[in-house]
C-alpha positions in Angstrom: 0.0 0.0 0.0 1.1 3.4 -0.8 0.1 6.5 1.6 0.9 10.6 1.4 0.4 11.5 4.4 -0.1 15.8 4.8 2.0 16.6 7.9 3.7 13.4 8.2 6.9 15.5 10.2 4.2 17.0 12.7 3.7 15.1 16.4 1.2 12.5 15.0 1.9 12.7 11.6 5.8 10.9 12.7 4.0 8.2 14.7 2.2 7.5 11.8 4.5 7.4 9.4 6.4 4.9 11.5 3.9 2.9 12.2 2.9 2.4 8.6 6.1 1.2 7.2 6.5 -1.1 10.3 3.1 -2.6 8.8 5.1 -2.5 5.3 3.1 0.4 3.7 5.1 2.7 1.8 5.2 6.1 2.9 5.3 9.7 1.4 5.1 13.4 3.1 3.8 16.6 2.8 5.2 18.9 4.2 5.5 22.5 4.2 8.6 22.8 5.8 9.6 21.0 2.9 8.2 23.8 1.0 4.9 21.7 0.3 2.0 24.2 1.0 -1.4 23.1 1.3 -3.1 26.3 0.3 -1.4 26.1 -3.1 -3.5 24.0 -5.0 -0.9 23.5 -7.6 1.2 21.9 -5.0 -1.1 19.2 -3.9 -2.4 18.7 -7.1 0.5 17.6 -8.1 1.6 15.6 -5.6 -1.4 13.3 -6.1 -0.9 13.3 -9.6 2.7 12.0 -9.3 2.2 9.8 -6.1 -1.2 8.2 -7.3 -1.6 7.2 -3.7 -3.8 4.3 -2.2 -4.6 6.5 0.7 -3.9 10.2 2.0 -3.9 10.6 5.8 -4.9 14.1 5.9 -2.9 15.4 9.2 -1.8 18.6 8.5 -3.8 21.4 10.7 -3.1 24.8 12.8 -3.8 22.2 15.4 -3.3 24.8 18.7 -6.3 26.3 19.8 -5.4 29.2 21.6 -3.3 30.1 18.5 -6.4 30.2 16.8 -8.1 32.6 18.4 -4.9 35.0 17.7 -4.5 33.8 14.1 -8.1 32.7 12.8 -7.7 33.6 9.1 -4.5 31.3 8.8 -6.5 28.4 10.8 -9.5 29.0 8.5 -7.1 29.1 5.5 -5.1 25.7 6.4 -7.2 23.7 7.9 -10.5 24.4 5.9 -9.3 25.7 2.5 -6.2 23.3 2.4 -8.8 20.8 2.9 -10.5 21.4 0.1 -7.5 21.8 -2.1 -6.8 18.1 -1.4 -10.5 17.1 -2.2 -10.4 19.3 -5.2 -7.5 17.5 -6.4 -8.5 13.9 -5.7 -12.3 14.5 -7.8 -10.3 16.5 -10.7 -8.0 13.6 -11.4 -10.2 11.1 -11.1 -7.9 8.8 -8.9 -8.8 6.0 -6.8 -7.5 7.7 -3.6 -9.4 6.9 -0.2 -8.9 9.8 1.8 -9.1 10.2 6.0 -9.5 13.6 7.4 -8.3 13.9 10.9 -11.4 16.1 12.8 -11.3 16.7 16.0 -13.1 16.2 19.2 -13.3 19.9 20.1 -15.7 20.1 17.2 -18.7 18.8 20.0 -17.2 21.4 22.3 -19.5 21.0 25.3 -22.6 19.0 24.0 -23.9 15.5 24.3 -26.0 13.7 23.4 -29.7 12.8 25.3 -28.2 9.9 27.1 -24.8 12.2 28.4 -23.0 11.0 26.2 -20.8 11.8 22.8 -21.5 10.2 19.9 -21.6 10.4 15.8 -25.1 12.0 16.6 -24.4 14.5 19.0 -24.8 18.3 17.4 -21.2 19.4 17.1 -20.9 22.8 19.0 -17.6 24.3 18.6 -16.2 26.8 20.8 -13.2 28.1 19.0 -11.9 29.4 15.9 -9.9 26.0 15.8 -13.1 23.8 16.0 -15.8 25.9 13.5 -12.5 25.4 10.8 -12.4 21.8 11.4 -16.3 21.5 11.5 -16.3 22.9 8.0 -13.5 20.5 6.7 -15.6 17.8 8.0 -18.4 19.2 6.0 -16.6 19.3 2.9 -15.8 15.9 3.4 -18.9 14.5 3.4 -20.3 16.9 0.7 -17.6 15.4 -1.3 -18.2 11.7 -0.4 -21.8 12.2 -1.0 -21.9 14.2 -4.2 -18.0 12.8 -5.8 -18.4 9.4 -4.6 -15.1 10.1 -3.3 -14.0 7.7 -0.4 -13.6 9.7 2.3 -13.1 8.7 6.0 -13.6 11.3 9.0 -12.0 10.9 12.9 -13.2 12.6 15.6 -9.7 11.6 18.2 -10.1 13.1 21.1 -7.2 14.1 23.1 -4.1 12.3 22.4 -0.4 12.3 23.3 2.8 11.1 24.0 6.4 11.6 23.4 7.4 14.6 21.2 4.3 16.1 22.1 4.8 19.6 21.9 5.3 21.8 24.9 2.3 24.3 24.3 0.1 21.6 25.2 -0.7 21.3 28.7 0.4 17.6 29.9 3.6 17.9 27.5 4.2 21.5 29.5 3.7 19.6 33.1 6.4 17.0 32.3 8.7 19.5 30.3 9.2 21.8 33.7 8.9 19.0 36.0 12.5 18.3 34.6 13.3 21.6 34.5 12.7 21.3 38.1 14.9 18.2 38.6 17.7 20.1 36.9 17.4 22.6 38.9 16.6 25.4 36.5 12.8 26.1 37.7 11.5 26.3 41.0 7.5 26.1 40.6 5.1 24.4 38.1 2.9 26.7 36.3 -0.5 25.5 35.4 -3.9 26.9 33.8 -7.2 25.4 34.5 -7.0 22.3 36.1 -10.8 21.6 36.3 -11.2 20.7 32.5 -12.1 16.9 32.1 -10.3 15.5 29.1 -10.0 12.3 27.1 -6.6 10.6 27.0 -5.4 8.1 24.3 -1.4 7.4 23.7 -0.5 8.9 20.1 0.7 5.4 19.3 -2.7 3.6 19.2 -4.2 7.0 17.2 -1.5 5.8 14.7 -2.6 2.3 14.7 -6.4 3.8 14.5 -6.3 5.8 11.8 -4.4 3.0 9.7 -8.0 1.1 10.6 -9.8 3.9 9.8 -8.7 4.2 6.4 -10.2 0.8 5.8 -13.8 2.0 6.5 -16.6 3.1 4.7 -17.2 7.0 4.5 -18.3 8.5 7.2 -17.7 10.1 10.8 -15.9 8.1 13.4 -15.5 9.2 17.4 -11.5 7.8 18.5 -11.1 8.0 21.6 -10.4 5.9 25.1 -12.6 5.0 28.4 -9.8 7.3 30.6 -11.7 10.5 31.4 -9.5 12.3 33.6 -8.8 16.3 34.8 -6.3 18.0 34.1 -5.4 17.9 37.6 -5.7 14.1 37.8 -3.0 14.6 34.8 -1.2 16.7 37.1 -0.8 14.0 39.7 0.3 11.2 37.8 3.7 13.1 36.5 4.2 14.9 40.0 3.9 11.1 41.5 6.6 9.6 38.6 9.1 13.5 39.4 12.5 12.8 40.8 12.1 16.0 43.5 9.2 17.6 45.0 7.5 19.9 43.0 5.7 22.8 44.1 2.9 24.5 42.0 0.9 27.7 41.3 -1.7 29.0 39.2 -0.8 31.2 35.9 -4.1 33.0 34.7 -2.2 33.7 31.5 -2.3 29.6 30.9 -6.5 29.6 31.0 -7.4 29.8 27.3 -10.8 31.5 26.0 -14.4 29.3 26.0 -12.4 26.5 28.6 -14.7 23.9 28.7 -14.6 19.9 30.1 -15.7 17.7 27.5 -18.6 14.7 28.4 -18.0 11.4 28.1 -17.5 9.9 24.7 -18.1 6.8 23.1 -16.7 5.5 19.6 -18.7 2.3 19.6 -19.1 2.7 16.3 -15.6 2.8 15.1 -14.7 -0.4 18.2 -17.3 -3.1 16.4 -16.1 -2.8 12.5 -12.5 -2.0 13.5 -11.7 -4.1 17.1 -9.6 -1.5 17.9 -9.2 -0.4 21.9 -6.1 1.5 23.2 -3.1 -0.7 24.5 -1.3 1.8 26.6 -2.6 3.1 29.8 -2.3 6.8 30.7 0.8 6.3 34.0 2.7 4.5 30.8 2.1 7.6 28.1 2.7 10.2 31.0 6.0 8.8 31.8 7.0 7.8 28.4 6.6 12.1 27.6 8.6 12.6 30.9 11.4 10.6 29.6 11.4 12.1 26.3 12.0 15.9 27.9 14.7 13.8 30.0 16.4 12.8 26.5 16.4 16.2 25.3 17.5 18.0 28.9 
C-alpha cells in the first residue's frame, strides 16, 4: 500500500508514518517545511498526480487552539481551504485515492447527546476558531463523499499524546518543567485550568487507529479511550513519577478563551467494524513524555 500523508513531520503525523512502514506500507510526506503548501493548489495537485496514492492521511492542521483565536484567518485558510485543495484535487483527477481527514473532538465542544454522552449523533458545538474550521473541513468531506463518490473517512480523536508532544500543550508542558525542576533550573510548576475533564489516548494507538480507519466506509468516526480524567488528575500522575518535590501555582495567563470539560465519549461505532481499543494506559504515556524531555534536557 502506498500512503501521502499531509504533515507526516508533525507530532502525530511521525508516529504515523512509523507505524505504517512497520506494517510495510510505503510512505510519502507533505510537508510544508519541505516547501509543500497546502493552500497552493498547484502543489497538492501535483503531488497526487505524481504519487497516485492508495490513501492520504490528511494530518496537517493549525492544530493549537489558543493560537487560533490569535491567528483565525491562517486556521480557517489551512485547515478548511487546504482541505479542500486536497479534495479538489482527488475529484479532478479522477484517482482511486481513499482519503481520511483527521477532525477533532473539540468540534462537539461542550454538547452530548440525550443519554450524556458523545457520539456520531451528537450536534457538534464548537467553541473556537480551531473547532468551527475543522467542522467545516468535516463538512466538505462529506459533501464530497456524497456528491463525488469520493471515499472519504472522517476521525473525531479526542485528546491524544505522548512523546514529542509539543510543549504548548498542557500535559507535555507539566512533564517538560517537571524536569526543568529536577535540573534545577525552575523552581515552581505553572498550570492553567485544572478543572477541565479531558479524554486521553497514547498517540501510538491513534496511529494504529487511523491506519484502521482508512479501511472504513465513509463516514464520521468518534477515536477515543474510556480514561476521562482532569487536568489535575494529569497533574498528579507526573508529580507522582518526578525525581524531587515539585511545588505548584496557578498562571491566569495559561487559561485559554471558552475553557470547557468535555462529556463522556463513546466510539462504539468505530470499536465493532475495526476491534480496535487503546493498548497503553495513561501512568505508561505520561511517563513515556517525561522521559522524552529527559532525553532532550
Amino acid at each position: 500500500m502506498k500512503a501521502l500523508i499531509t504533515g507526516s513531520k508533525g507530532f502525530v503525523g511521525s508516529h504515523l508514518k512509523k507505524h505504517l512502514e512497520d506494517e510495510g506500507w510505503e510512505v510519502h510526506g507533505f510537508n510544508l517545511r519541505d516547501g509543500q503548501d497546502l493552500n497552493n493548489y498547484e502543489h497538492v495537485r501535483q503531488a497526487i498526480d505524481v504519487l497516485r496514492p492508495d490513501v492520504v492521511f490528511h494530518l496537517a492542521a493549525q492544530a493549537y487552539v489558543p493560537e487560533s483565536f490569535t491567528s483565525p484567518k491562517r486556521t480557517f485558510e489551512l485547515n478548511t481551504i487546504g482541505s479542500l485543495n486536497l479534495l479538489e484535487a482527488v475529484k479532478q483527477l479522477g484517482v482511486k485515492t481513499r482519503i481520511h481527514m483527521a477532525g477533532t473532538s473539540e468540534e462537539y465542544g461542550d454538547s452530548a447527546y440525550g443519554d450524556g454522552f458523545i457520539t456520531e449523533e451528537t450536534l457538534p458545538n464548537p467553541l473556537s476558531p480551531y473547532a468551527i474550521s475543522k467542522l467545516a473541513m468535516d463538512k466538505l468531506g462529506c459533501l464530497y463523499a456524497k456528491s463525488y463518490n469520493l471515499d472519504v473517512v472522517i476521525t473525531r480523536a479526542f485528546n491524544h499524546t505522548g512523546p514529542g508532544r509539543g510543549e504548548m500543550y498542557a500535559e507535555s508542558s507539566f512533564a517538560k518543567q517537571i524536569v526543568e525542576i529536577e535540573n534545577g533550573k525552575r523552581q515552581f510548576l505553572e498550570h492553567g485550568n485544572l478543572s477541565s475533564v479531558r479524554n486521553y489516548t497514547d498517540v501510538r494507538d491513534i496511529a494504529r487507529a487511523y491506519r484502521l480507519a482508512s479501511e472504513l466506509p465513509s463516514g464520521v468516526y468518534n477515536v477515543c479511550s474510556d480514561t476521562n480524567v482532569t487536568m489535575q488528575e494529569v497533574l498528579d500522575i507526573l508529580i507522582a513519577k518526578a525525581y524531587v518535590p515539585i511545588q505548584t501555582r496557578e498562571n491566569a495567563n495559561l487559561f485559554r478563551p471558552s475553557d470547557f470539560s468535555f462529556k463522556v465519549p463513546k466510539c462504539d461505532k468505530f470499536t465493532k467494524l475495526t476491534n480496535w481499543t487503546n493498548h497503553i494506559p495513561l501512568p505508561s504515556t505520561m511517563e513515556d513524555i517525561l522521559n522524552y524531555w529527559r532525553g532532550k534536557a
